[in-house]
C-alpha positions, 0 to 999 in steps of 0.5 A: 500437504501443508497449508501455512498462513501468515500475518506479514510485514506487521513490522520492520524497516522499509525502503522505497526508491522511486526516480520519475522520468517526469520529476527528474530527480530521484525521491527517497523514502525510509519508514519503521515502526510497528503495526499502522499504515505503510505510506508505500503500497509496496510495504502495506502489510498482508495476509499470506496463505500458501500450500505446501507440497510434500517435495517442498514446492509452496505455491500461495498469494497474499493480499493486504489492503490499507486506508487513511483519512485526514481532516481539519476544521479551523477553530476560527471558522472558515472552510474545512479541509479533508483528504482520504486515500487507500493502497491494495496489493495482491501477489501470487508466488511461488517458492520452496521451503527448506526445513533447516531443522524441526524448528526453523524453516526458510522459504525463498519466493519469487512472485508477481505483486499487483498494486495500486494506491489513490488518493481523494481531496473534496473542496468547496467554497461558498460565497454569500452575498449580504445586504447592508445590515449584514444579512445573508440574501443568497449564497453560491457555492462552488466544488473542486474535487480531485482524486490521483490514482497510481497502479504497479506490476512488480516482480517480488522476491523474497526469503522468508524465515519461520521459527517454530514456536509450537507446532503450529505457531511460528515467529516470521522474519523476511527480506524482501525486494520489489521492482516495478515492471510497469506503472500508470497513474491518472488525475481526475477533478471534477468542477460543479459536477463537470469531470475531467480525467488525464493521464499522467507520466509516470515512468521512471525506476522504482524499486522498495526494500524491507526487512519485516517480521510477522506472525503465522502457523501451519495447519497439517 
């Protein structure tokens, strides 16, 4: 028995298609590059660890996790500005490792990816009341914070390639595809600590594509 661990989709290209019922409209989405936050939850690169079976079975699961946050301060004064947002994903899998030659294995998978993303915008606004010389005798302030938040159920396939650099150091490459079984989101603002949570309509087709590579091992 072998156990493999692996550092995935740390880069490639990625293919989001996402057609809300609620839009109308079919949106897009085509990112690359190297390392660095994936602006779709279904393309945040992960961590795998998988087992590998001496009739070849692999069974395993991966995990990944991403986080982003933005601000901005005007230099002429004013109100400051920040949003903050994170996507996670965990998808157990199965699959069978063919081992082509003594260098290269290929390992088809199929698995279950659970996923969620959610993104958090504070605000507030401050209004002070002066007297005629200009000074501030009383100051009201108001908060508007919102927050979106969207969960996935996927059906995963992928194929999965590994080129033995040593006997324990391979080089990844895979091809993966991602379909949306089932999605729900909800927005919830909150107005002077009063909170407000509604579900939004978030049905619709969704699907992502990506060619990646990655870096793993195995341990005998």
């Amino acid at each position: 028995m072998t156990l493999s661990l692996s550092a995935e989709r740390l880069a490639g290209v990625a293919i989001t298609q996402a057609s809300p019922t609620s839009a109308g409209a079919s949106v897009g989405l085509t990112t690359y590059g190297v390392g660095g936050v994936a602006l779709s939850p279904l393309a945040v690169p992960r961590i795998g660890a998988d087992v590998v079976l001496p009739n070849g079975l692999t069974l395993g699961a991966a995990v990944g996790f991403g986080g982003l946050s933005l601000s901005a301060s005007p230099s002429g004064g004013g109100a400051s500005s920040s949003v903050s947002g994170n996507a996670w994903l965990l998808t157990p899998r199965v699959g069978y490792m063919f081992r082509l030659s003594p260098l290269f294995d290929l390992t088809p998978r199929v698995g279950v990816t659970f996923s969620g993303a959610s993104l958090d915008e504070p605000g507030s606004s401050c209004n002070s009341v002066q007297t005629a010389t200009g000074t501030a005798i009383a100051t009201s302030c108001n908060t508007a914070d919102s927050s979106a938040s969207i969960f996935f159920v996927t059906a995963s396939v992928e194929v999965a390639a590994a080129l033995r650099l040593t006997r324990s150091f391979n080089l990844l490459a895979g091809l993966g595809y991602d379909h949306v079984l089932s999605v729900s989101a909800s927005t919830t603002s909150t107005q002077n600590s009063t909170s407000s949570t509604s579900n939004a309509d978030a049905s619709g087709n969704y699907d992502a594509f990506q060619a990646w590579l990655g870096l793993g091992g195995y341990i005998f």
